[in-house]
Structure formats: C-alpha cells, structure tokens
ROSE-4610 file (N, C-alpha, C; in Angstrom, 1 decimal, always signed):
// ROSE-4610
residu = [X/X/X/X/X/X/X/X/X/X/X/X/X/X/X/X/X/X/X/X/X/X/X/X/X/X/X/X/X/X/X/X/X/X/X/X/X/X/X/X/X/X/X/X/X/X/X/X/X/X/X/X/X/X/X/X/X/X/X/X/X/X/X/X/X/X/X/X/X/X/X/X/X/X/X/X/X/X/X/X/X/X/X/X/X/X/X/X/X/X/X/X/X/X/X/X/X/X/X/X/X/X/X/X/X/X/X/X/X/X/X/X/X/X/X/X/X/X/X/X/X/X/X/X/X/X/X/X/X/X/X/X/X/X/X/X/X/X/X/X/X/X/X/X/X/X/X/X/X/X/X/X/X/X/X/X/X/X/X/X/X/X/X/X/X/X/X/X/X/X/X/X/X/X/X/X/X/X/X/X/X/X/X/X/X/X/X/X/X/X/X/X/X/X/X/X/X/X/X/X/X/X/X/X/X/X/X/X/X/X/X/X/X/X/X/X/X/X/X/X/X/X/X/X/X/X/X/X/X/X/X/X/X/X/X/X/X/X/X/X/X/X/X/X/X/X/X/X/X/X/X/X/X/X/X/X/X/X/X/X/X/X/X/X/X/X/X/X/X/X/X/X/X/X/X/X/X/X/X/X/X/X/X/X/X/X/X/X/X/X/X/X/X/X/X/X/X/X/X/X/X/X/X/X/X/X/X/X/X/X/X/X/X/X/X/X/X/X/X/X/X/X/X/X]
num = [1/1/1/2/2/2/3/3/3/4/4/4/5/5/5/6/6/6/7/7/7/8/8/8/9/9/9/10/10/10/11/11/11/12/12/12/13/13/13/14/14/14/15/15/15/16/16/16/17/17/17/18/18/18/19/19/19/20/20/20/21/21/21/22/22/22/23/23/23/24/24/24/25/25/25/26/26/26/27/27/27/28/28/28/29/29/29/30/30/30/31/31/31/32/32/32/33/33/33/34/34/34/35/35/35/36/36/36/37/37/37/38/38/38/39/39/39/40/40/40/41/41/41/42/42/42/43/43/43/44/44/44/45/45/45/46/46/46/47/47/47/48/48/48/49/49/49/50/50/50/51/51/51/52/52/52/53/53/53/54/54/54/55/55/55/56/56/56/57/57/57/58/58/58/59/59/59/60/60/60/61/61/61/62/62/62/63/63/63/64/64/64/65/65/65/66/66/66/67/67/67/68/68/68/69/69/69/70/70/70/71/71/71/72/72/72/73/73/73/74/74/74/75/75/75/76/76/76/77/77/77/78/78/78/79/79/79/80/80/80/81/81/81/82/82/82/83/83/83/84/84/84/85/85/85/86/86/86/87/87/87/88/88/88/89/89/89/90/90/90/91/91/91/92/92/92/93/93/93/94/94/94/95/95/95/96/96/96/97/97/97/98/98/98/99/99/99/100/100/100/101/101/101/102/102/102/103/103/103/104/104/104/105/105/105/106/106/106/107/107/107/108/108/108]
x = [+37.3/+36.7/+35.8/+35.0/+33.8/+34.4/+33.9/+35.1/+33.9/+33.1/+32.4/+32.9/+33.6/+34.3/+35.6/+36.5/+37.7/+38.0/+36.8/+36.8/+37.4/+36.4/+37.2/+38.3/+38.9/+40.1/+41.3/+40.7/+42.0/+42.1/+40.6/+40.5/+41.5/+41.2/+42.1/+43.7/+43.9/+45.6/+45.6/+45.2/+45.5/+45.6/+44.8/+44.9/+46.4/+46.5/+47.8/+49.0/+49.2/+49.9/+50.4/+49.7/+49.5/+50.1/+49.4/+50.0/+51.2/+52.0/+53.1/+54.1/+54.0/+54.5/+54.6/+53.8/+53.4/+53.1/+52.3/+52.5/+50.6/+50.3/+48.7/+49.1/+48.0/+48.1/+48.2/+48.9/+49.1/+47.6/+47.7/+46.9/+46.1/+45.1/+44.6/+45.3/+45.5/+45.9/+45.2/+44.0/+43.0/+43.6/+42.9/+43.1/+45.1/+46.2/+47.1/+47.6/+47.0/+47.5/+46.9/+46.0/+45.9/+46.9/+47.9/+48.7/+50.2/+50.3/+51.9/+52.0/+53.0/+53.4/+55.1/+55.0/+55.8/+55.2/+56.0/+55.4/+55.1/+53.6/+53.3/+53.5/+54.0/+53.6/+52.9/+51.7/+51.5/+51.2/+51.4/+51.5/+50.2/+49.0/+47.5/+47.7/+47.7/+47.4/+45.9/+44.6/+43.7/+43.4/+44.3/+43.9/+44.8/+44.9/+46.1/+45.2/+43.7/+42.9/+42.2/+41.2/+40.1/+40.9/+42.3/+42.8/+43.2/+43.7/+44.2/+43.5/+41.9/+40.6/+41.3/+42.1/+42.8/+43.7/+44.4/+45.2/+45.0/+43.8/+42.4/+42.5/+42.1/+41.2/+42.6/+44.0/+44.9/+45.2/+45.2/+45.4/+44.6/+43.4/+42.3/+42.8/+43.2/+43.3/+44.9/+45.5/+47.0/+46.8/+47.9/+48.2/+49.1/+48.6/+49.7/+51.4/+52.3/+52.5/+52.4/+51.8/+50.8/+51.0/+51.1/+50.9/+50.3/+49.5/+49.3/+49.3/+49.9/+50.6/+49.5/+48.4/+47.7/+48.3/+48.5/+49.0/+47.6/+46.8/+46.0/+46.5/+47.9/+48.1/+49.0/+49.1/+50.0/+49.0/+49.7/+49.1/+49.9/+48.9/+49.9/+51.3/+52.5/+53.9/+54.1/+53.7/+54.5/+55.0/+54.6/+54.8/+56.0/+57.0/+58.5/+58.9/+58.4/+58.4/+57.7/+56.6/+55.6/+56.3/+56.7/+57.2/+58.5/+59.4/+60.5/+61.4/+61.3/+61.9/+61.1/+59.4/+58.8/+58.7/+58.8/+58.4/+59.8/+61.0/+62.3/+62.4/+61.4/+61.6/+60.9/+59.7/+58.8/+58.6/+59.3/+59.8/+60.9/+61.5/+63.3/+62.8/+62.1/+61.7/+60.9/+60.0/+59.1/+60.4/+61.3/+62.0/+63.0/+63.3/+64.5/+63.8/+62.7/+61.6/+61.6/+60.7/+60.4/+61.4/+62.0/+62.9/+64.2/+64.6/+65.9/+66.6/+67.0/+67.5/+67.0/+66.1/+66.0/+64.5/+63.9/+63.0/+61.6/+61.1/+59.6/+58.6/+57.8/+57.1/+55.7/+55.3/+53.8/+53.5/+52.0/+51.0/+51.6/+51.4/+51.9/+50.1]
y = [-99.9/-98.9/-99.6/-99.0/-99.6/-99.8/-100.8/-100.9/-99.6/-99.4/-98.2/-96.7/-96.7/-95.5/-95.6/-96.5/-96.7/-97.1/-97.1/-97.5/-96.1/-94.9/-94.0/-93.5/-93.7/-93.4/-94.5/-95.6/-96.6/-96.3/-95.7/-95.0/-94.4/-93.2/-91.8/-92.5/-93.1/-94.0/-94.3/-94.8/-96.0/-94.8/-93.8/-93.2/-92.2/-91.9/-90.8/-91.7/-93.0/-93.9/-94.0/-93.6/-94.2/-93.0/-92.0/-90.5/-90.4/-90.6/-90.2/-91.4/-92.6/-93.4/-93.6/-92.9/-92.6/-94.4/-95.3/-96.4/-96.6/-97.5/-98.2/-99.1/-98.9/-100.0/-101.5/-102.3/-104.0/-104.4/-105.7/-106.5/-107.1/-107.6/-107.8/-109.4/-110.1/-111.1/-112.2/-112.4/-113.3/-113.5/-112.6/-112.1/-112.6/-112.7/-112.8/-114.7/-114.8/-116.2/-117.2/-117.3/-118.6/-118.9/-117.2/-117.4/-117.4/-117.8/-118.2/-119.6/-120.0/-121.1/-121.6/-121.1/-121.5/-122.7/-123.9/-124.3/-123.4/-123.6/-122.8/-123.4/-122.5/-123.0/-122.0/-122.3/-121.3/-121.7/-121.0/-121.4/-120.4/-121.3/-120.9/-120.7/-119.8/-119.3/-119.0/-120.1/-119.6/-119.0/-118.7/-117.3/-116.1/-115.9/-115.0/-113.5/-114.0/-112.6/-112.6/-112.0/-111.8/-112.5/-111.6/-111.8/-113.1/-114.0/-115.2/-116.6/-115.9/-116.6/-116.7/-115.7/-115.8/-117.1/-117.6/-118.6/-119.6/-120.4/-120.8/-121.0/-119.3/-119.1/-119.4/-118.5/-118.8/-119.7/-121.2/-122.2/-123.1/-122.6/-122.9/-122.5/-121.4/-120.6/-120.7/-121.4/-121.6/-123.0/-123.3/-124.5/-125.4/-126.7/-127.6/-127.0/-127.8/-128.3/-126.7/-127.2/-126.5/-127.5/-126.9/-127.3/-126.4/-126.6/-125.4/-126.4/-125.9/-125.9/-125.2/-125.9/-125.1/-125.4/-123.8/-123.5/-123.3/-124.1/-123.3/-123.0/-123.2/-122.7/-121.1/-120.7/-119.6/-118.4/-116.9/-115.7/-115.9/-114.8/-114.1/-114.4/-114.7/-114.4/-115.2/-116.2/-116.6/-117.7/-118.6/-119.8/-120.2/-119.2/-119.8/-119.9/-118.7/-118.7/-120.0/-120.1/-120.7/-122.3/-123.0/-124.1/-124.1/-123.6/-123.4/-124.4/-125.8/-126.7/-127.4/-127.3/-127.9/-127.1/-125.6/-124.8/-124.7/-125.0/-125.2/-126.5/-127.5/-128.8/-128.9/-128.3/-128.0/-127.1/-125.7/-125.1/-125.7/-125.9/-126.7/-128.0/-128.8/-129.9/-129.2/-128.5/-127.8/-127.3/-126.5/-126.0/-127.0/-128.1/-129.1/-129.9/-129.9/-130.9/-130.6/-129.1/-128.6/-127.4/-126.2/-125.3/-125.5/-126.8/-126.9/-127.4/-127.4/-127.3/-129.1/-129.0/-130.3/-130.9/-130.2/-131.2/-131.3/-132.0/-132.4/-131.2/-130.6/-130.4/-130.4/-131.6/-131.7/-132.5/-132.8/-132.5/-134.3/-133.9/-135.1/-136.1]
z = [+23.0/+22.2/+21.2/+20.7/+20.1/+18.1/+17.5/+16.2/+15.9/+15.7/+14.9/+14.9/+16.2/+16.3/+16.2/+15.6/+15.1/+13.7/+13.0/+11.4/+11.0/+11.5/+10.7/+10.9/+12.3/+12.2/+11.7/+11.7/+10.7/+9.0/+8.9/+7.6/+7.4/+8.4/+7.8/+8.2/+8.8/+8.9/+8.2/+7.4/+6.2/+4.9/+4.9/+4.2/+4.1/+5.0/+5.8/+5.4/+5.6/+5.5/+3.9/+3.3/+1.4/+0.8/+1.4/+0.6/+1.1/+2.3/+2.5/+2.4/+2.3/+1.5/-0.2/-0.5/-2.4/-3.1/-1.9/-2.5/-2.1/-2.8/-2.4/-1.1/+0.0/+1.0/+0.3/+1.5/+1.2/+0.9/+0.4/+0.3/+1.9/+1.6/+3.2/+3.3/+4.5/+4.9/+4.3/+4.7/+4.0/+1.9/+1.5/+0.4/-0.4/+0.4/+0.2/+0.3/+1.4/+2.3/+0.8/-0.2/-0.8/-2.2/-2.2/-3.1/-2.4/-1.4/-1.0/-1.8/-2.3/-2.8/-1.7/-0.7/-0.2/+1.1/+1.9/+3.0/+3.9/+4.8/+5.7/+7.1/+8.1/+9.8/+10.2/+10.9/+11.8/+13.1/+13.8/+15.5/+16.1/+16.9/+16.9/+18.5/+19.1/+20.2/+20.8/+21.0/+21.2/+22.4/+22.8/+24.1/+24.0/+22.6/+22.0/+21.9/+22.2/+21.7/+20.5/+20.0/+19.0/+17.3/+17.5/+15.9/+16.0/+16.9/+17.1/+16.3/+15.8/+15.3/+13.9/+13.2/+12.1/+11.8/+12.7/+12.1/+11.6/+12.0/+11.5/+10.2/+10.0/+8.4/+7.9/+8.2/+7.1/+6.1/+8.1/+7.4/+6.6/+6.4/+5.8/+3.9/+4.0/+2.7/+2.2/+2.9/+2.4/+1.8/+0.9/-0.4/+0.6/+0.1/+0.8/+0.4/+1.1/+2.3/+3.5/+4.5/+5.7/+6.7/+8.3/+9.5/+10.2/+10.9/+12.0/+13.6/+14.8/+16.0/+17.0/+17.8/+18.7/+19.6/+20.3/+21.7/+22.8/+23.7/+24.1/+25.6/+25.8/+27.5/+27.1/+26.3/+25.9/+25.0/+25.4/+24.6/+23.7/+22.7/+21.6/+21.6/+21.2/+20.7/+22.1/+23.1/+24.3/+24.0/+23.1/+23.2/+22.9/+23.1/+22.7/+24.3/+24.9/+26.6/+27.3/+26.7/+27.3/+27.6/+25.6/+26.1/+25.3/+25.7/+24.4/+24.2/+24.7/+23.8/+23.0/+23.1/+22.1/+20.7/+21.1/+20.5/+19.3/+19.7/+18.8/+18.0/+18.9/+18.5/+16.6/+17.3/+16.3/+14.9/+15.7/+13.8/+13.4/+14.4/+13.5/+12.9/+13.5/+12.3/+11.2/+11.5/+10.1/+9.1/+9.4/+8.9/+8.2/+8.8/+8.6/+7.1/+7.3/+6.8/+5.3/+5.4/+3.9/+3.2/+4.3/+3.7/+3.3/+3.2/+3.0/+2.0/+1.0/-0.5/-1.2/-1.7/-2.2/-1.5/-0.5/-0.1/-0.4/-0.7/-0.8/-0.5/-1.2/-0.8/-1.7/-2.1/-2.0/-0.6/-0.8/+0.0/+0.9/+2.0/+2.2/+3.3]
C-alpha cells in the first residue's frame, strides 16, 4: 500500500492510541537510541526488509560500548534459526563481556 495513504491512518492510531491510554506517544527510535548509556548489540539482518536499514542508523547514533552483528543469509528475527550456535555464541559473549557486575565498559 502506498505510505501516502497510510500516514493518515497511523495518524488517527497514534492518536486513538494516546487518548485511550491517557499518556503522549513514545519517543521515536532514532531520537531515543543516542541517549542509552547502556552497552549496545544489534543484530543487522540486511534482507530483513525496508526497516532492517535502521540498525545502521542506530548504531551510528548509540554511545560506545556498541557492536553491531550483519546477518546477510537470514530475515528479520531468523537468525537465531538461521545460525543458532553462532548466534548464542555471540550475544552470550556480548553479554558475558559488558552486562555483567563489574565490567568495562568504555570504548574499547
């Protein structure tokens, strides 16, 4: 479908969404990603589809410590299917590395 004829209906969602929640919509992604102060992973699926062009910018706009992980044989969300011992090998070291009580994280 064409984005010019879905702007206004993500409008009126977004809007419908706000009143009956009683809260202001989130922040946009862009706009949020350069104030995480936590370490980032993100996992780049470039045959994940149009938004997949995002993980990119993220990691463009996120603060050290940052990794980003291109998948280009896997869609969207497959790559745990696609290769799932690298894919375990991979956040569990990210994970082992920086989230874990005491560890480093400036810029390495």
């Amino acid at each position: 479908m064409n984005r010019l004829l879905l702007a206004p209906l993500s409008l009126l969602q977004t809007a419908a969404i706000s009143v009956f929640a009683n809260e202001a919509p989130p922040a946009e992604l862009p706009d949020l990603a350069p104030r995480i102060t936590q370490p980032v992973f993100l996992i780049w699926a470039p045959n994940g589809g149009n938004q997949e062009t995002m993980s990119r910018v993220y990691y463009r706009l996120t603060r050290w410590p940052k990794q980003i992980w291109a998948m280009p044989t896997a869609s969207h969300m497959a790559g745990i299917s696609n290769r799932p011992a690298e894919y375990e090998r991979r956040v569990l070291g990210f994970f082992d590395h920086y989230l874990v009580e005491g560890a480093p994280t400036e810029r390495r």
